[in-house]
C-alpha positions as CSV (number, residue, x, y, z in Angstrom):
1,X,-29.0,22.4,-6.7
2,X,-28.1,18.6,-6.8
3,X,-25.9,17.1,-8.4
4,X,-27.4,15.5,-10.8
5,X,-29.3,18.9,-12.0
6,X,-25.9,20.7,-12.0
7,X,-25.0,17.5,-14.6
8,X,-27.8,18.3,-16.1
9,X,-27.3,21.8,-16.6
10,X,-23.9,22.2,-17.2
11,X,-22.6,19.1,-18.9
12,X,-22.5,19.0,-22.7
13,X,-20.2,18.9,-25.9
14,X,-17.4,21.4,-24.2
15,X,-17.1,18.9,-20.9
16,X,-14.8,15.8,-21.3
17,X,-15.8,14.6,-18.2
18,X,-17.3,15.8,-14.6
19,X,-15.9,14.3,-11.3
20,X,-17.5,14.4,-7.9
21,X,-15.9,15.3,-4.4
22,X,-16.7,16.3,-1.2
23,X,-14.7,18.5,1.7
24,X,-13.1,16.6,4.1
25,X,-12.4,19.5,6.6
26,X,-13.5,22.6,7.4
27,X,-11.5,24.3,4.3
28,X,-13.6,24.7,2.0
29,X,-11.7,25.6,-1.1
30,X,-11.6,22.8,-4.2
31,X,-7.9,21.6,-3.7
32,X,-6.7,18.1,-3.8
33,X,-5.7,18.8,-0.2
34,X,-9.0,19.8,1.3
35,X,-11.0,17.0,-0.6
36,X,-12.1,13.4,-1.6
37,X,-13.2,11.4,-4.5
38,X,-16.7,10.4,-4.3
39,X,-16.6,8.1,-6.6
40,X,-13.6,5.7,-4.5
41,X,-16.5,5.7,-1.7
42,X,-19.9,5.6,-3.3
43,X,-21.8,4.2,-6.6
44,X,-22.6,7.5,-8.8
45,X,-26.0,6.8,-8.3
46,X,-26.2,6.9,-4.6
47,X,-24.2,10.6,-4.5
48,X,-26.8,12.4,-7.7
49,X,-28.9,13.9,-5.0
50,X,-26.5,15.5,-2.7
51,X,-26.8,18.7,-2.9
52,X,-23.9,21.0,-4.5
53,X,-21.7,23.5,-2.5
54,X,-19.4,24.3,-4.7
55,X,-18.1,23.3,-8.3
56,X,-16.1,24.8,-11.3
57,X,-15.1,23.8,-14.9
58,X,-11.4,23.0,-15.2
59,X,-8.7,23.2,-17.2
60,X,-5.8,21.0,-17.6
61,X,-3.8,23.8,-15.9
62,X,-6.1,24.2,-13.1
63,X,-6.7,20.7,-12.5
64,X,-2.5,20.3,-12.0
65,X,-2.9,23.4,-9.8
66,X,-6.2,22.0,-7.7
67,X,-7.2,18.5,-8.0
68,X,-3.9,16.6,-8.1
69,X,-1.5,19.2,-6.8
70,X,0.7,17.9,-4.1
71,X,0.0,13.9,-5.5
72,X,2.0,11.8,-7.2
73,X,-1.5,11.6,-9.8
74,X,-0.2,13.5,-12.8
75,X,-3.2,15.0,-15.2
76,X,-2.8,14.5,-19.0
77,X,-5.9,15.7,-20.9
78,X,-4.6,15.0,-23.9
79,X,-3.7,11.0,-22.6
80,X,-6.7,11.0,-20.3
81,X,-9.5,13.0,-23.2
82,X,-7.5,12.7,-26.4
83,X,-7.6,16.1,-26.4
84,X,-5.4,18.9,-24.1
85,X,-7.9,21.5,-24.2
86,X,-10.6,19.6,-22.5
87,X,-12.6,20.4,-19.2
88,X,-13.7,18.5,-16.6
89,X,-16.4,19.9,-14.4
90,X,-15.6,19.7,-10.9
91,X,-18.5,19.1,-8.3
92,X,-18.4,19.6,-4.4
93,X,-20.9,18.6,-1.9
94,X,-20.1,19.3,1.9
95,X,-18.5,16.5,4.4
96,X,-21.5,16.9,7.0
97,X,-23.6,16.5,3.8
98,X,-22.2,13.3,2.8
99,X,-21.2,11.7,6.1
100,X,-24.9,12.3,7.6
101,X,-26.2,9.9,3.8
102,X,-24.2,7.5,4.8
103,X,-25.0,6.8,8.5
């Protein structure tokens, strides 16, 4: 599935907001530490074909634990969505996947 039909499929009225990354190693797991914000490399439109490896909706609490755990990045739903219990789909595509695009 690519990421734009995983958009597609999964985002609507109960997702604030979805956010793209990629592994940057060979752990795969969706931590902060393991990987990288597409969107600080690419335009959105030049990632909506990648194809997906892993993804998950979050919430507030598991974005603290995952996606900015060991940053100084704190997460505030409620600041960032106006609303605490929001979710934020998560997307992964694989490093190789990425990295071979751009060359």
């Amino acid at each position: 599935m690519t990421v734009k039909e995983l958009i597609e499929e999964q985002y609507n009225d109960c997702i604030a907001d979805y956010e793209v990354y990629a592994f940057i190693g060979k752990v795969h797991k969706i931590h902060g530490d393991f990987i990288t914000n597409l969107d600080e490399l690419f335009s959105e439109e030049k990632y909506q074909d990648y194809e997906v490896e892993s993804w998950e909706i979050m919430d507030e609490e598991r974005y603290k634990n995952t996606i900015v755990a060991n940053s100084t990045e704190e997460a505030s739903f409620s600041h960032w969505y106006n609303d605490e219990n929001a979710k934020v789909l998560v997307i992964v595509i694989s490093e190789e996947f990425w990295r071979d695009k751009d060359e």
